[in-house]
C-alpha positions in Angstrom: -19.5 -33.5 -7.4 -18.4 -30.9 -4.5 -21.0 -30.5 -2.0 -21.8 -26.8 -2.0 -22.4 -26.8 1.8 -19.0 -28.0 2.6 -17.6 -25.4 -0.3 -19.9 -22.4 1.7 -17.9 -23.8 5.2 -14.7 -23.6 4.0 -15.2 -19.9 2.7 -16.6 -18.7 5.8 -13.9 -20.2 8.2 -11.5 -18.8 5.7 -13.1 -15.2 5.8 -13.4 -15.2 9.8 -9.6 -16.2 9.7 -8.6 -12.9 7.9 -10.7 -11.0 9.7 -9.0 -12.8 12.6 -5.8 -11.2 11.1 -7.6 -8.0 11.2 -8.5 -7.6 7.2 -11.7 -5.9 7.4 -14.4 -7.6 5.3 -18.0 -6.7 5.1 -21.0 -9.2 5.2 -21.5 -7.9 1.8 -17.9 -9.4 1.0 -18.6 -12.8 2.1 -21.1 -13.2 -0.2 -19.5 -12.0 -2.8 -16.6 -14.2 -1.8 -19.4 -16.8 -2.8 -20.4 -15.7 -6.1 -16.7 -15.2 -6.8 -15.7 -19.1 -6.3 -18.9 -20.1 -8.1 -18.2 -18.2 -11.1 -14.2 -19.1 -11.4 -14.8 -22.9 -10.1 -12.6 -25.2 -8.4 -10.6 -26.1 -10.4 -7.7 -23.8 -10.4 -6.8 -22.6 -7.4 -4.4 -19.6 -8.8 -7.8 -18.1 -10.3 -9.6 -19.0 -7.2 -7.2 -16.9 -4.7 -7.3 -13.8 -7.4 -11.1 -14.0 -7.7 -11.3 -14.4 -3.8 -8.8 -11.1 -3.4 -10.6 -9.1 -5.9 -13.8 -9.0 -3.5 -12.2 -8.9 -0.4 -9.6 -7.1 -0.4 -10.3 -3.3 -0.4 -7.3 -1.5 0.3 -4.3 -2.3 -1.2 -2.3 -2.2 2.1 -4.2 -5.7 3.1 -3.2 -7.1 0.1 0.0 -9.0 1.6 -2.0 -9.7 4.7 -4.6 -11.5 2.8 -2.0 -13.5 0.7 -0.7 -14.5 4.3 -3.6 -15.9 5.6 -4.9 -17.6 2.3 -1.0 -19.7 2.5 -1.4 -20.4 5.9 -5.1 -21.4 6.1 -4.7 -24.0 3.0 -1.4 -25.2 4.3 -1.5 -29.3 4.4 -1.0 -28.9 8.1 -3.7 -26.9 9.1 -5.8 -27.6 6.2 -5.8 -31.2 7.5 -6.4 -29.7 11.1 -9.6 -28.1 10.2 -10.5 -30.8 8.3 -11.6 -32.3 11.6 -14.4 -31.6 13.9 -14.3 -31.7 17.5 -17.1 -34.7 16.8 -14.8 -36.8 14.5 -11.4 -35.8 16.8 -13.7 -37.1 19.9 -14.0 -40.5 17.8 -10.8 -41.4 17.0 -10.5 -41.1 20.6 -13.0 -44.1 21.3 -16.1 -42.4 21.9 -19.0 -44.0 20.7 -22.3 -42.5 18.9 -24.1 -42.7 22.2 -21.3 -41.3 24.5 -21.4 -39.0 22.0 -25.0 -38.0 21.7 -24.7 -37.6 25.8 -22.7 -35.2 25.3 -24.2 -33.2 23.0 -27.4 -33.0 25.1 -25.7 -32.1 28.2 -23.9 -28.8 26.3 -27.6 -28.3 25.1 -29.1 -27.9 28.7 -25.8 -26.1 29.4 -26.2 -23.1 26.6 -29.5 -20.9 27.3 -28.1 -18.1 25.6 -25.0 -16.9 23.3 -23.9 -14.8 26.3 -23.8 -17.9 28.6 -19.8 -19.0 29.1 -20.9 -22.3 27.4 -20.7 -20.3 23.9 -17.0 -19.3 24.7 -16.5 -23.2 25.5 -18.3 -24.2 22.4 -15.4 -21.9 20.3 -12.6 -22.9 21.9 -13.7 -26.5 21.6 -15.1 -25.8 18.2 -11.7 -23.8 16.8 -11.7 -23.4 13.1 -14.4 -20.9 12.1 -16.0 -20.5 15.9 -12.6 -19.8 17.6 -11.4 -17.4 14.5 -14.7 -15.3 15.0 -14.3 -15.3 18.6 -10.7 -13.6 18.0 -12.3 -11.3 15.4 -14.9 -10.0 17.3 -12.2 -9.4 20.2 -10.3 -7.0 18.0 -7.3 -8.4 19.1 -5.1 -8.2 15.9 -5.6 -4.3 16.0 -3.8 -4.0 19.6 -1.0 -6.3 19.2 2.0 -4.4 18.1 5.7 -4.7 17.6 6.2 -3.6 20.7 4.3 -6.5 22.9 6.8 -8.6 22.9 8.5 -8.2 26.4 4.9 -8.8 27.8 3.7 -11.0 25.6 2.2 -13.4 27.9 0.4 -10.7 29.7 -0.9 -10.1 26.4 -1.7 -13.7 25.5 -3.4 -13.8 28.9 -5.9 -10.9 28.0 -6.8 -12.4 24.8 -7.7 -15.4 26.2 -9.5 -13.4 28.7 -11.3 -11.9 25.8 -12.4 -15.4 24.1 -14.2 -16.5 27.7 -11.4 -18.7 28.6 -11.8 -18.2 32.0 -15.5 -18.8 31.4 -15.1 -22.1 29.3 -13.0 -23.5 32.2 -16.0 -23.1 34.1 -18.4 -24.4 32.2 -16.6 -27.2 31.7 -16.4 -28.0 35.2 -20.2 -27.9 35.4 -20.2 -30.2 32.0 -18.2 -32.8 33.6 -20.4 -32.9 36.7 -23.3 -33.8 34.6 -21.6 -36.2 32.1 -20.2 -38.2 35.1 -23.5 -38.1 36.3 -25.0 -39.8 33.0 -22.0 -41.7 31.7 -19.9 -42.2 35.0 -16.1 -43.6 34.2 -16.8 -42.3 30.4 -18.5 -39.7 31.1 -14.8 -38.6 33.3 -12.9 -39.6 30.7 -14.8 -37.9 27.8 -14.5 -34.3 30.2 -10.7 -35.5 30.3 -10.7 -34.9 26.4 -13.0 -32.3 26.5 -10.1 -30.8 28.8 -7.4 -31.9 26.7 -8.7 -30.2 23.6 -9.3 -26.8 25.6 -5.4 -26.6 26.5 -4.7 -27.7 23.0 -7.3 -24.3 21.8 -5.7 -22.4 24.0 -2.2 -23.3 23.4 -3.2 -22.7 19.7 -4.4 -18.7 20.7 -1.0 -18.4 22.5 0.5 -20.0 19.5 -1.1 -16.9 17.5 -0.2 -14.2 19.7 3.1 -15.1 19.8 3.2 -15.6 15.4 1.1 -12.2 14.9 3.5 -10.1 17.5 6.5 -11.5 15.7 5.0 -10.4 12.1 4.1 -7.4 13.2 7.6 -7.0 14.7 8.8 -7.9 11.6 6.3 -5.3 9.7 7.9 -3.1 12.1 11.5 -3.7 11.2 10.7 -3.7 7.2 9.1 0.1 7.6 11.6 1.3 9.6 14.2 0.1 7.0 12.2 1.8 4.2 12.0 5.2 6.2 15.7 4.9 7.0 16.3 3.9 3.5 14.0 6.9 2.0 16.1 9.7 4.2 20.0 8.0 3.0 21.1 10.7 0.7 22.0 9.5 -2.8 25.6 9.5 -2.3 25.3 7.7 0.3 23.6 4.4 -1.2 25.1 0.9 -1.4 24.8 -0.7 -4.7 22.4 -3.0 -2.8 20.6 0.1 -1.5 19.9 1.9 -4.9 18.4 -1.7 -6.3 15.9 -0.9 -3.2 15.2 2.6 -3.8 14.7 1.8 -7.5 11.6 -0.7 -6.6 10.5 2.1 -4.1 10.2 4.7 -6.9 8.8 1.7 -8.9 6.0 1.3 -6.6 5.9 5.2 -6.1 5.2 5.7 -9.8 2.5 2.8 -9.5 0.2 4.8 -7.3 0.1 7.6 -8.8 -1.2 6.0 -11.9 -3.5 4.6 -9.5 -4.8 8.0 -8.0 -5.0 9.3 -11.7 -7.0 6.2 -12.9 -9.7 7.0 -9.9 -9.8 10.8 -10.6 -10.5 10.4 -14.4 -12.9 7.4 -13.3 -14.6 10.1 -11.1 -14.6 12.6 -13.4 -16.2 10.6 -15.9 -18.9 9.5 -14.0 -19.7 13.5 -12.7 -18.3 16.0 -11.1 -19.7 17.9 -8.5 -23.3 19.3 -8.3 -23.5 22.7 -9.7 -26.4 24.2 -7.5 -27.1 27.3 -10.0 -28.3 24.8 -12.7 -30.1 22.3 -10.3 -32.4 25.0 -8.7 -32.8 26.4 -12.7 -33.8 22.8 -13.3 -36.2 22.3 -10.5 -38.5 25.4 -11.7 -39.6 22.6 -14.0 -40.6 20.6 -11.4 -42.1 23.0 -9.2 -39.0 23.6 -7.0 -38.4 19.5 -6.6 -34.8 19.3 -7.6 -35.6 16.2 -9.2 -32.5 16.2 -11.7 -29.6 17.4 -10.2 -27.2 19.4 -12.5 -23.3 18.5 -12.5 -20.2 20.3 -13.3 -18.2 19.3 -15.8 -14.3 20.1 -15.4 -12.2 19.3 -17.6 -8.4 18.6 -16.5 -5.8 18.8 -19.3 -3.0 16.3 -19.1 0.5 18.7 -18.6 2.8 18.3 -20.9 6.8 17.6 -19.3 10.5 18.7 -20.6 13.0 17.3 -18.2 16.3 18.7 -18.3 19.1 16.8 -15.9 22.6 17.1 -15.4 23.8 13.9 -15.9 27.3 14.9 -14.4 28.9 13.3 -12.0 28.2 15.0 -8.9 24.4 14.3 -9.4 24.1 10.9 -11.6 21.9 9.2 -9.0 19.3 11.8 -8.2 19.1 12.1 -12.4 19.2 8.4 -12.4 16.0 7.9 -10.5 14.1 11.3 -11.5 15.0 9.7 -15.4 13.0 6.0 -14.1 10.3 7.8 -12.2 9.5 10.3 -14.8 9.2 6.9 -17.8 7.1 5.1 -14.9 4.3 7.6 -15.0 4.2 9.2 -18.8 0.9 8.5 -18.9 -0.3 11.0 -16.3 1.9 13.3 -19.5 0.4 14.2 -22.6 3.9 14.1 -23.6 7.2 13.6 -21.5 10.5 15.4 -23.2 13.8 14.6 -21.8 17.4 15.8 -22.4 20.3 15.2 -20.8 23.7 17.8 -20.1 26.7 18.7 -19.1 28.8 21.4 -20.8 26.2 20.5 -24.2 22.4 19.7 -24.4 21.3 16.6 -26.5 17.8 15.1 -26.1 17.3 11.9 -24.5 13.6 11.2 -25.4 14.0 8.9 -28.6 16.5 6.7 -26.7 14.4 6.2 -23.8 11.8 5.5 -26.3 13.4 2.7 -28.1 15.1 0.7 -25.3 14.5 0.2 -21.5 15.0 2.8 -19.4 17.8 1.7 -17.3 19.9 0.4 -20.6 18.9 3.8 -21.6 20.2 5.4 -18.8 23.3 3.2 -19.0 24.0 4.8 -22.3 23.7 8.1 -21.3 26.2 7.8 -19.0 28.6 6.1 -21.2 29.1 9.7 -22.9 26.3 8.7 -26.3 25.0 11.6 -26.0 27.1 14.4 -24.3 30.1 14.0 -22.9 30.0 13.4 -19.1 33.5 14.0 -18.7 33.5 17.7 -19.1 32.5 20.3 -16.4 28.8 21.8 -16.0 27.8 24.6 -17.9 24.2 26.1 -17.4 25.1 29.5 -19.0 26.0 27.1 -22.6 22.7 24.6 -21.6 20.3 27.1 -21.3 21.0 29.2 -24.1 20.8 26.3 -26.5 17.4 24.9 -25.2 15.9 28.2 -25.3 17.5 28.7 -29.3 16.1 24.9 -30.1 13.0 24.5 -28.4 12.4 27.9 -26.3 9.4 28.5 -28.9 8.0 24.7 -28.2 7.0 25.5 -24.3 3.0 26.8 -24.3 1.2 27.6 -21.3 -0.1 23.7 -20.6 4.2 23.1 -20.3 6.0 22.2 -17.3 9.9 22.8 -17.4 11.7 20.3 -14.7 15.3 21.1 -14.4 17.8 18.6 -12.1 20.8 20.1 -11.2 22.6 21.3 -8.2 23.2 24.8 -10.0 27.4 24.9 -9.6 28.0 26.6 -13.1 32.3 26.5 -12.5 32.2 30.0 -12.4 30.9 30.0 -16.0 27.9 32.3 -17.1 24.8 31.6 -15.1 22.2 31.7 -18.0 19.7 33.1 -15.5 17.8 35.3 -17.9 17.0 32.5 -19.9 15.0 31.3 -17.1 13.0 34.4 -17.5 12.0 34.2 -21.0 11.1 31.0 -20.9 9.2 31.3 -17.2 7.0 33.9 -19.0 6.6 30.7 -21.8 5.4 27.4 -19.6 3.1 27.0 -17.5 5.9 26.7 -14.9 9.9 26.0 -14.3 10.3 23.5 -11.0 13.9 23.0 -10.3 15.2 19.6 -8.4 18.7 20.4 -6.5 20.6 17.3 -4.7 22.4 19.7 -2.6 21.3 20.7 0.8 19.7 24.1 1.0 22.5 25.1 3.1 25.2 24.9 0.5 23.3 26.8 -2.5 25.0 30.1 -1.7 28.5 28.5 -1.3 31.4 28.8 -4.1 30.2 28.3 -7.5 26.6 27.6 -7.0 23.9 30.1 -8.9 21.0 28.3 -6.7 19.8 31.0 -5.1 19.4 33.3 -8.7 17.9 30.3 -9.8 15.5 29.9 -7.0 14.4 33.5 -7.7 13.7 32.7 -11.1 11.6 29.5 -10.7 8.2 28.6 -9.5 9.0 26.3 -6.8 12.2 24.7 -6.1 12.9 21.4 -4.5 15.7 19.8 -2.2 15.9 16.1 -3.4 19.0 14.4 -1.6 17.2 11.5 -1.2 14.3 9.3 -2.0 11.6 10.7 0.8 12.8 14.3 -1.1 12.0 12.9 -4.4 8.5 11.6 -4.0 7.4 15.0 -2.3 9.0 16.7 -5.2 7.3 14.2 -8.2 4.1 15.0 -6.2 4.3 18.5 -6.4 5.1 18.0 -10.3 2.2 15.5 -11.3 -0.1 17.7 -9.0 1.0 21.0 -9.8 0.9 22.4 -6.4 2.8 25.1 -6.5 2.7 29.0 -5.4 3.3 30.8 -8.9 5.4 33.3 -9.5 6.4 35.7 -11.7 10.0 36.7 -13.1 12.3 38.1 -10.4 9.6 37.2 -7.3 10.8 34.7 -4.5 10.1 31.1 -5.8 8.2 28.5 -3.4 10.7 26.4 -1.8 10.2 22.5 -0.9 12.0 20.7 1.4 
């Protein structure tokens, strides 16, 4: 049978070493952490490392950081490491019961108080759970960054500074005066240890430095080569590159099902106090406003009609607007999508029936429209508004990707009017930068005058902003023939 006080040890070393990697976890937490690993058992340690993150990890960002220091504090190495108190290390040393009982008296007369430099000794000599929650309480993971590294002794030297080192040293001195005293030749040798096992503590916190400046480093290097990655124009992507971006909008998509799972959540459980009908309430309680009244909104789910140029010149914007706009449907009452060059077809069933990238794949094989012809908007827009124009209702966005070159074609941009004064509103997504919208062939700018907001979305970065604006609907509305809100 598993002793529960050993069980309760390991936990609480194991929660001072993540707070030691700076997770931030509440005393409240830890004893959930508790309940969590008596309700799940032993027994399977998969379940026990979910049960454990569920309670102490709060924001997701930490997630990874936990999962770091669960692997590395139940690693056979360690594991085995902390296994061992300083008690049992001191005994495979030789020390005997009564050496040892000497020396526990003499750090008894030397520790009056927690502030006395005996406690730091007492950690470092201690590690495992005593030299974690020194490190902890120093806030030293928060200041180390990716940028330590020239002076990362310097730094290792003020963290040790932090843990008493310098205050352990002396204590130690005055512990070896008194166990020479008491023990003589043993009692010199047992401070030898005691001495050997401080370097070895403190070789283990310059050990840490050194490993959490290089993570962090690495952390560095990892979000810099998202944020490079995120500004790369389309065009410009490696096949290597798009895989990426595809996992970023992946994860994109994923939080903002998240952030619309915690609004309705809220929303359910009340909105916001609606003081008219509290103080009405509280005549019936002689002015106490005993029951407070709440306001009930209700937000309707917008329904989506995506229309993208699927030619050539803008195949990966569509792409990924096509994979982020299947990721979050359910923030949709319902998602419509069609697909164009020089004809219209709709897109939705497809994407329905298969995934969306071998859906995608099959768009661009020429199933439904033929991508070898040149773009024409004028022919597009005239045969959405004769299909579906009467479909749009005021609770209807209209998204339209395209970079607006119409070949010198008809523009079409009356349709936008009609069907503006339909939906709810028209956002247009163009790949092109803002610059070259007035250049040769392109209608952008009639466009832009047409639209409620237009969007630059040459790369990812441009692409989330834009799929934030659409799923939020913030937007400055206009009406036909006013100057649209532009996004960069």
């Amino acid at each position: 049978m598993t002793d529960p006080r050993a069980v309760l040890r390991v936990l609480d070393e194991l929660v001072w070493a993540m707070r030691r990697e700076g997770v931030a976890i509440a005393p409240s937490q830890a004893i959930d952490a508790v309940r969590a690993v008596a309700a799940v058992g032993l027994e399977r340690p998969a379940q026990v490392r979910e049960a454990l993150a569920a309670v102490l990890v709060a924001r997701a960002g930490d997630r990874d950081a936990f999962d770091a220091a669960f692997d590395r504090f139940f690693a056979p190495d360690e594991a085995a490491r902390r296994a061992r108190t300083l008690w049992e290390r001191l005994a495979e040393r030789g020390f005997d019961g009564g050496e040892l009982a000497s020396l526990r008296a003499a750090l008894d007369e030397l520790s009056p108080g927690p502030d006395d430099p005996s406690a730091a000794l007492g950690a470092l000599l201690g590690a495992g759970a005593d030299l974690d929650r020194a490190l902890a309480m120093a806030g030293v993971a928060r200041r180390l960054d990716a940028h330590s590294g020239p002076q990362i002794g310097f730094v290792a030297h003020r963290v040790l500074s932090r843990v008493g080192s310098g205050g352990a040293r002396r204590a130690l001195a005055s512990l070896r005066r008194r166990l020479v005293e008491t023990l003589g030749a043993r009692g010199a040798a047992l401070a030898d240890a005691l001495a050997q096992e401080l370097e070895r503590a403190e070789g283990d916190v310059r050990a840490w430095v050194r490993e959490t400046q290089r993570r962090r480093a690495l952390e560095h290097e990892r979000l810099r080569a998202e944020r490079r990655l995120a500004t790369t124009p389309f065009s410009a992507l490696s096949d290597a590159e798009i895989e990426e971006v595809r996992r970023a909008v992946r994860r994109f998509a994923e939080r903002l099902r998240a952030g619309a799972r915690v609004r309705r959540r809220r929303r359910s459980q009340g909105g916001r106090i609606d003081p008219h009908r509290t103080i009405r309430r509280a005549l019936r309680t002689a002015g106490v406003p005993l029951d407070p009244a709440r306001k009930r909104t209700r937000r309707d789910r917008p329904r989506l009609v995506l229309l993208c140029d699927v030619s050539e010149s803008v195949r990966a914007a569509a792409c990924f607007l096509l994979e982020l706009t299947y990721a979050v449907q359910e923030l949709f009452e319902r998602a419509r999508s069609f697909v164009f060059v020089s004809e219209l077809a709709e897109a939705t069933e497809l994407f329905a029936r298969e995934p969306v990238r071998a859906a995608i794949a099959r768009a661009w094989g020429g199933e439904l429209v033929g991508t070898g012809d040149n773009s024409n908007y004028g022919r597009v827009l005239r045969a959405f508004e004769a299909r579906h124009g009467r479909e749009l209702d005021g609770r209807t966005t209209l998204v339209v990707l395209g970079d607006g070159r119409t070949n010198y074609h008809d523009a079409g941009a009356d349709v936008l009017d009609r069907l503006r004064a339909r939906c709810r509103a028209i956002v247009w997504l163009c790949p092109e930068p803002r610059g070259q919208w007035a250049q040769g062939d392109s209608a952008m700018p009639l466009y832009a005058s047409k639209c409620t907001s237009v969007h630059e979305v040459s790369c990812a970065a441009d692409l989330e902003r834009a799929a934030r604006a659409v799923v939020s609907r913030r937007w400055r509305a206009t009406g036909p023939g006013q100057s649209a809100s532009v996004g960069g």
